[in-house]
C-alpha positions as CSV (number, residue, x, y, z in Angstrom):
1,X,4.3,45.6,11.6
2,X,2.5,42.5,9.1
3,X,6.0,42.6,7.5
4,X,7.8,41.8,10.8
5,X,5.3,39.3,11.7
6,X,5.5,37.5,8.2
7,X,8.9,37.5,8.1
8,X,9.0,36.0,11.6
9,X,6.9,33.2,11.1
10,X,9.0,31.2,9.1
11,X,12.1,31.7,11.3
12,X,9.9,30.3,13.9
13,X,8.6,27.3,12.0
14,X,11.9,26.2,10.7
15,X,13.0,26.1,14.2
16,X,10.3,23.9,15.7
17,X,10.5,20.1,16.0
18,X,8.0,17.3,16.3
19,X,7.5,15.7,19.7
20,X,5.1,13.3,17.7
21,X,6.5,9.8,16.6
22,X,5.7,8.5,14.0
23,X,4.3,4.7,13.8
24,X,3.5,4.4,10.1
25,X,4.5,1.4,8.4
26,X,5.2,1.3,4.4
27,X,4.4,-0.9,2.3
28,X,7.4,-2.8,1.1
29,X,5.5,-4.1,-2.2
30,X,1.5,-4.8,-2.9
31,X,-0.3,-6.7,-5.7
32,X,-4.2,-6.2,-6.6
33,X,-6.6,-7.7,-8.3
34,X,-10.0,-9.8,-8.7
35,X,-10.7,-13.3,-8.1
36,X,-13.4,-14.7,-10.0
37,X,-16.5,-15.7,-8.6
38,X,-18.0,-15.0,-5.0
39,X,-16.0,-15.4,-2.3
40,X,-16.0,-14.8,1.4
41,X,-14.4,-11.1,3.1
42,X,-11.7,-12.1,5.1
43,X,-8.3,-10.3,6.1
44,X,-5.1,-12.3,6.8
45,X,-1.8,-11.9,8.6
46,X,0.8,-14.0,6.7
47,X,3.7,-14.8,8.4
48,X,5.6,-18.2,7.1
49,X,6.3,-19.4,4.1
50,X,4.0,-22.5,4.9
51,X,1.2,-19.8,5.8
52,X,1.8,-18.2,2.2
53,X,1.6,-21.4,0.4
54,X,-1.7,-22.3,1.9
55,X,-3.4,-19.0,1.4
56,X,-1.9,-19.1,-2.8
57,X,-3.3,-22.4,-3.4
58,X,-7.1,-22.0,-1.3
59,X,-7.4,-18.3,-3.2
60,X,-5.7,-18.7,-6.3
61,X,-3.3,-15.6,-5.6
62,X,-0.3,-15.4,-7.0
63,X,2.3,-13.2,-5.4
64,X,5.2,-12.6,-7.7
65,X,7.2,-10.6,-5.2
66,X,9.9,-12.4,-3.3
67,X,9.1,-12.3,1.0
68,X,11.9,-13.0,3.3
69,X,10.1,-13.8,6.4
70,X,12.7,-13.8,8.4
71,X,12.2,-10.1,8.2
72,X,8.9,-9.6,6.2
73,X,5.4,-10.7,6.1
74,X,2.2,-10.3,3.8
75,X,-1.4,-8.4,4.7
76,X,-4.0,-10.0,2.6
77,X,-7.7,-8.3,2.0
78,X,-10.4,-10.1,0.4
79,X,-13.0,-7.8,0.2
80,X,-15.5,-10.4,-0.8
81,X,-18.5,-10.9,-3.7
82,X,-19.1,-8.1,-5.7
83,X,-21.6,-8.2,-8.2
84,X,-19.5,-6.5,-11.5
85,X,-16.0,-5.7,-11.5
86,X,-14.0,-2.3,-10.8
87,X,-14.0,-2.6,-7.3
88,X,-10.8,-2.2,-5.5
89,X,-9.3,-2.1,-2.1
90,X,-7.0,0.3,-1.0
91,X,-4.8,0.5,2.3
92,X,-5.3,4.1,4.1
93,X,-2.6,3.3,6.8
94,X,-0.6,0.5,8.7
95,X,0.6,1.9,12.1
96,X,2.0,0.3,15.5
97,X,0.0,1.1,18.3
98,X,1.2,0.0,21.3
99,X,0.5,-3.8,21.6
100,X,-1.0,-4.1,18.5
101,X,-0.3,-3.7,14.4
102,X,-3.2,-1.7,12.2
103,X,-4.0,-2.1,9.3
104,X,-6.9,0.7,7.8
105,X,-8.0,-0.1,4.5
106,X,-11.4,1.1,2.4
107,X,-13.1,-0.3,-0.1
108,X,-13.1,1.8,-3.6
109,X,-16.0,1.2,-6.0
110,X,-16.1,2.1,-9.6
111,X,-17.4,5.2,-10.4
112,X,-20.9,5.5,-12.0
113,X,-19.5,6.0,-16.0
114,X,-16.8,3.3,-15.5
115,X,-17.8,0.2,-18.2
116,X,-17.5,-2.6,-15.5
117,X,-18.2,-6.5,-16.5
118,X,-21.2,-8.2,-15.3
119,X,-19.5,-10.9,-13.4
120,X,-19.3,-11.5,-9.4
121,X,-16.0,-10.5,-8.5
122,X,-13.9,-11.0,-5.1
123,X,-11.0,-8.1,-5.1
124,X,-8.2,-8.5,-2.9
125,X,-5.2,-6.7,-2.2
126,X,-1.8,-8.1,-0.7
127,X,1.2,-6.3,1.2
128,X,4.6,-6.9,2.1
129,X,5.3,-5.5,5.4
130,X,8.0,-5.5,7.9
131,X,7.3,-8.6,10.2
132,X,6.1,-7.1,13.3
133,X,6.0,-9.5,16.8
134,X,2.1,-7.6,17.5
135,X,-0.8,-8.4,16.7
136,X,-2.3,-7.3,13.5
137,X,-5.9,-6.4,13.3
138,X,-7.9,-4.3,10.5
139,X,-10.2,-1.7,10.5
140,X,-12.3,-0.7,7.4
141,X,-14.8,2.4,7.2
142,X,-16.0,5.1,9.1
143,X,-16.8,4.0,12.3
144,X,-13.4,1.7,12.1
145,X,-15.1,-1.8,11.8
146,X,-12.6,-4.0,13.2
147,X,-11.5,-8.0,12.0
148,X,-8.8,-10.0,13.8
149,X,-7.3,-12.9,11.6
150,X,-7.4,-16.2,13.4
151,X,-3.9,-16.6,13.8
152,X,-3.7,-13.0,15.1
153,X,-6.3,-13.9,17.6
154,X,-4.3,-16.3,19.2
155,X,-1.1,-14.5,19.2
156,X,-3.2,-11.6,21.2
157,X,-4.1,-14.5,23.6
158,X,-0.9,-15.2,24.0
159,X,0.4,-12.0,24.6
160,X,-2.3,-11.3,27.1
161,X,-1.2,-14.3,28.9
162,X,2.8,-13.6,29.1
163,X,1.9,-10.2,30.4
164,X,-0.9,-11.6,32.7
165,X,2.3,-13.8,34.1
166,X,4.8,-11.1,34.4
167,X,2.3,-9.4,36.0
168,X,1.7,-11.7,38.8
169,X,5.0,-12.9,39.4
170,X,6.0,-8.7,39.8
171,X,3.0,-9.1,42.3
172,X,4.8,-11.8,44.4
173,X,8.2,-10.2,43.9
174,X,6.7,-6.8,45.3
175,X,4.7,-9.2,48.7
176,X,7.8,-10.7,49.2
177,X,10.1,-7.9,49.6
178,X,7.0,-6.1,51.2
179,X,7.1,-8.6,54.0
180,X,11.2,-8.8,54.5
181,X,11.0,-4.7,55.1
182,X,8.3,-5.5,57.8
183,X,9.7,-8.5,59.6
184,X,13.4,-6.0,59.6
185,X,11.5,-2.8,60.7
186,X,9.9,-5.6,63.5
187,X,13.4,-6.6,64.1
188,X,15.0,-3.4,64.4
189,X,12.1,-2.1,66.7
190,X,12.7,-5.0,69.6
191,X,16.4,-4.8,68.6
192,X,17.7,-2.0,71.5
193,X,20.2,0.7,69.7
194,X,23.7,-0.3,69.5
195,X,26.4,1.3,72.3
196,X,28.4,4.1,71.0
């Protein structure tokens, strides 16, 4: 009878499908390192090549990888001043969630045996992504701390206010047609039924 059941189970399995979608998003390319001296944490959403420019020159990055953004964009972490080197950041997972783009990364510190230098450090970690038209925000640690670049910020605005539009002009669309189907039930109540 456990030989039946064993040899059922896999039959089974190979026959079940998913119903779950899956929303992860892979890194195209990503480039680490450490900046010297202390630094600020911040988290960016890159999406131009002017954007790019800016952010190379204020942090000193260099990313060697070419980014089409007509198609791609660059995460950026800056985990900010650490007191030695070894520290790193890593991305756990970038998914689309409904409305918005998430970014989950953790911050990895050298183990206790690692020879580190004595110098303040500021590790960052970029990403080349698929340019997506939602928001991107990031979440670090266990109870999902969550940052919102500026420039993300006011896309999110403005993606409140479209909808907050649409939503009110499908409000007037819906009163309007609500009072037509009133005034023609009122019409067709006074109107006496045709002859036959």
């Amino acid at each position: 009878m456990t030989l039946g059941i064993a040899l059922l189970l896999p039959a089974l399995s190979a026959q079940a499908t998913s119903t779950l979608t899956d929303n992860r998003v892979l890194p195209i390319t990503q480039a680490q390192g450490d900046l010297p001296g202390p630094g600020k944490a911040e988290v960016y959403a890159i999406r131009t090549t002017k954007q790019l420019t800016q952010f190379q020159s204020e942090h000193r990055i260099a990313l060697n990888a070419p980014v089409d953004f007509s198609r791609d964009m660059v995460i950026a972490v800056l985990l900010g001043t650490r007191n030695t080197s070894g520290y790193k950041v890593a991305i756990n997972e970038i998914r689309n969630e409904g409305w918005v783009t998430e970014v989950s990364y953790a911050e990895l510190k050298p183990s206790p045996t690692q020879a580190v230098a004595q110098a303040l450090t500021n590790p960052y970690l970029l990403a080349v992504i698929r340019q997506t038209p939602h928001p991107v925000v990031f979440t670090q640690g266990h109870f999902q701390t969550v940052r919102v670049p500026y420039g993300e910020f006011n896309r999110w605005v403005r993606t409140v206010s479209e909808l907050s539009y649409s939503l009110q002009d499908a409000q007037r669309q819906k009163t309007v047609a609500e009072s037509r189907v009133r005034d023609l039930v009122e019409l067709m109540a006074r109107t006496s039924q045709p002859a036959q």
